[in-house]
N, C-alpha and C positions, 0 to 999 in steps of 0.2 A: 540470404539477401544479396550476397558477393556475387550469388550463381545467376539472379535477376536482375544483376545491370544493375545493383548501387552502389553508391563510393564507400570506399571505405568508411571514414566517420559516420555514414549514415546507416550502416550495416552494424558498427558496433553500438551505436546509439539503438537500434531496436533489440538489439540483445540486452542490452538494458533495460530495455521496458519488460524482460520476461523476469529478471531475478525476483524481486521484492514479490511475496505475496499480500494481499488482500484478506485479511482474516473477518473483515465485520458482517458479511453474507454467512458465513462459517459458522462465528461466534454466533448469530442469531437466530438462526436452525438447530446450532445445538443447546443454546439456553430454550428457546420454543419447548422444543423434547425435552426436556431437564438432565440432558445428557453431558452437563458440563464437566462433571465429575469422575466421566469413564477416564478412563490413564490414557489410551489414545487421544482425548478432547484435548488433556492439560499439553502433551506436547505439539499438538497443532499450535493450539495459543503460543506458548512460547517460543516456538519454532518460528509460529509468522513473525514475532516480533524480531527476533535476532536475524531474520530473514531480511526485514524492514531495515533495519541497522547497514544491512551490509548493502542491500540492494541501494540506500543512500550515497554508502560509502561510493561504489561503484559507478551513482551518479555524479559525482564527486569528480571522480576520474573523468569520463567521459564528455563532462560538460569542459575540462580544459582544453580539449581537440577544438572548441572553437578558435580558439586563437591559432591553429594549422600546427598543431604540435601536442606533445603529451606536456602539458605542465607539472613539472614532480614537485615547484616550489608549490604553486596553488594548492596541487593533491593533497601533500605533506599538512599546509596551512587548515587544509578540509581534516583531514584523518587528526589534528592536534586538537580542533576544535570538537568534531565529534567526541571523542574520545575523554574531552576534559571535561566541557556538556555531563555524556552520559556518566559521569565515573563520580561527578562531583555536585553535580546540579542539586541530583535529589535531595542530599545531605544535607546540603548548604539551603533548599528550600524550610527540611523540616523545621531546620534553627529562625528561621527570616518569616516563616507564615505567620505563628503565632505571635510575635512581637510585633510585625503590620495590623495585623488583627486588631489589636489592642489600641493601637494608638493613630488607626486611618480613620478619619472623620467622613465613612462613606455606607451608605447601607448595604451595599452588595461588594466589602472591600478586596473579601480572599478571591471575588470572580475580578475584579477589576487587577489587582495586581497579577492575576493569571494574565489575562489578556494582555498586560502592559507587557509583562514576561516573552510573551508570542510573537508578537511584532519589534522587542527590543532583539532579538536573539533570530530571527529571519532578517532584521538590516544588519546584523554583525555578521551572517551565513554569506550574505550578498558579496559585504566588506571584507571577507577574506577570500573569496570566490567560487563559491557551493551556492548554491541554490536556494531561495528561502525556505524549500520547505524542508531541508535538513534544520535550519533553526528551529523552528515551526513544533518538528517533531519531537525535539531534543526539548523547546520548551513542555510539552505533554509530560517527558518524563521526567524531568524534574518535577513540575506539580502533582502527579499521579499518586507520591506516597502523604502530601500535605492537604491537599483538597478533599473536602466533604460530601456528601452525596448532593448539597445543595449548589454546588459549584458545578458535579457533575451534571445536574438534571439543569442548570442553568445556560450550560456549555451546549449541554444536548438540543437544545431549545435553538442555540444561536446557529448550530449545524443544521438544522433541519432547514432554515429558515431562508442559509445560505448553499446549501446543495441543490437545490434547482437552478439557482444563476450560474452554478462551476459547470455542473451539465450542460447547461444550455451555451453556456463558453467553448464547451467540447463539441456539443455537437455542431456548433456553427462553421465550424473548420473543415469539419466530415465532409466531404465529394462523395457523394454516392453513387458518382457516374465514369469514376474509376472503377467500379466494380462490372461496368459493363466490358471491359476489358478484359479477356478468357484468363490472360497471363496474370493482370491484376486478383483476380478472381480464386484464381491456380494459389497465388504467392497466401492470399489469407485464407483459406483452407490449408495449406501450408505448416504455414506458421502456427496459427490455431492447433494441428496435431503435432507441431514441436512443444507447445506451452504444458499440452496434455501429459503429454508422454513422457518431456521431461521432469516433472516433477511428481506425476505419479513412481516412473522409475525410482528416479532417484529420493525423493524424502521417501517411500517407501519401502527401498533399499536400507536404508540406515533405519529403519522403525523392526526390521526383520528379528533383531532378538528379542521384540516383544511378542513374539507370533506373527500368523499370517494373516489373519482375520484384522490384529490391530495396523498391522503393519500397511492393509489396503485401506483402512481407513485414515491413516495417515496420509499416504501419500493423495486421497482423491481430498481429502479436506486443504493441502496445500494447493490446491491447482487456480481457484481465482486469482487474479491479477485487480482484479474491478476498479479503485479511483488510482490506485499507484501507478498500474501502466500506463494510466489516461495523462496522469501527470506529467510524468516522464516523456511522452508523447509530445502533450502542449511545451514542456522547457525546450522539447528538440525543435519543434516548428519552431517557435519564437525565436531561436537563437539560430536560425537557418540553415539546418544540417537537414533534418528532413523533408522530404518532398510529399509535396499535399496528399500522393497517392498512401507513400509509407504511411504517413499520420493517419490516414484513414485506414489504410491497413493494421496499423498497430490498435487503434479504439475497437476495430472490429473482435480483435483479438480478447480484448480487456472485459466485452462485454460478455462474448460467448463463455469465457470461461466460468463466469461470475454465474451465469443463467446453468451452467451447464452442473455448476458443482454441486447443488440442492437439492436434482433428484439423485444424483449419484451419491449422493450422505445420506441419504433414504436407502438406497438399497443396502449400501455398506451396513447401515445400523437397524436392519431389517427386524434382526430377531430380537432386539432391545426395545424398537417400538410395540408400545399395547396398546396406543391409542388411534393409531392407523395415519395417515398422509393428510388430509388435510389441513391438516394446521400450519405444516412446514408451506404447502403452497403457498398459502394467505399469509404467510408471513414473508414469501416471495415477492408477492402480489405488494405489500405493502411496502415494503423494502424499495422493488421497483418505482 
């Protein structure tokens, strides 16, 4: 980005958008196949997540350079809250679901106090100055070990319902006539084969004492970025570090990956599938 004429902050803001992976493209080609239970599958999973973790954390950081400086109190204030979030929330859910339970006078209580959980802990993310959707996220885990399939299939309902409007939020920013720029052009082809490369490399790298077979499956199951980079993207436009080109530069990236990782977890898991490719498509297709 440094080499293509942008600022600094705006160069380390789109390296940001590449840390965090996207695992629910992933996760749903491999439950499709019923491959959830290969050893490679389980470390993708956990891998995106502590991936997700950090790539927050990171955002964290980077979202201080608005103020024209690295803020280590802010960062410090992000990394206490993540950290006490993640280390203590869940616990502290398991004991608190079931006594709400009991005593909320609501039909749908354990989803209600989810939700209340979500936007109380995104306005304390704001208030200590992280971004809401480290609250957001940190509220998931905390509920994840207390909530019931009916919370989850409840939640799944409210996502569906509200990912076409985050979309359609995304894509109204998109210029797609920066793209007629060679250079513009150049930079996300680019970037696209640094997102590739780096995380093929490297999770693949560190996956290497399980074999090689699993170790590429690793690393091509980490390579989407799909709503995180998008995210990461829209915090940087909004807080006016990136220019309309980057942001469309960086969505381009978020989505190629995303499209790009489904057939490449087909050939990876070639000789495990027996019931042949279509199914992964359509669930592409529907996913899309």
């Amino acid at each position: 980005m440094l080499y293509w004429g942008a600022k600094p902050n705006e160069a380390i803001f789109v390296g940001a958008s590449l840390v965090a992976t996207s695992v629910g493209i992933t996760a749903h080609v491999l439950s499709a196949k019923g491959l959830l239970e290969e050893i490679s599958s389980k470390v993708i999973l956990a891998a995106a997540v502590i991936d997700d973790v950090l790539g927050l954390l990171v955002l964290a950081v980077v979202s201080s350079l608005t103020r024209g400086k690295l803020a280590f109190a802010d960062c410090s204030s992000g990394g206490r809250f993540h950290g006490g979030g993640g280390s203590l929330g869940s616990h502290a859910m398991q004991r608190v679901t079931p006594h709400v339970h009991r005593t909320l006078k609501a039909t749908e209580g354990r989803f209600a106090m989810a939700l209340s959980l979500l936007f109380l802990l995104a306005v304390l993310a704001v208030s200590v100055g992280v971004a809401a959707i480290v609250g957001a996220f940190l509220a998931g885990l905390a509920m994840a070990e207390s909530n019931e399939a009916r919370e989850r299939d409840l939640a799944q309902g409210v996502s569906e319902f509200l990912v076409p409007f985050f979309l359609a939020g995304i894509g109204l920013h998109v210029d797609l006539s920066v793209f007629g720029k060679p250079a513009t052009a150049i930079l996300a082809v680019v970037l696209l084969a640094a997102a590739v490369v780096s995380k093929f490399i490297g999770c693949g790298l560190g996956a290497l004492g399980l074999g090689k077979v699993e170790a590429l499956r690793v690393g091509i199951g980490m390579i989407p970025r799909g709503e995180v980079g998008m995210i990461v993207a829209q915090i940087g436009l909004g807080f006016g570090i990136l220019s309309r080109s980057s942001y469309s530069v960086v969505v381009f990236m978020s989505v190629a990956t995303t499209v790009l990782a489904p057939p490449l977890l087909k050939i990876a898991y070639r000789d495990l599938l027996k019931s042949g490719g279509p199914q992964i498509e359509s669930e592409v297709l529907r996913l899309g």
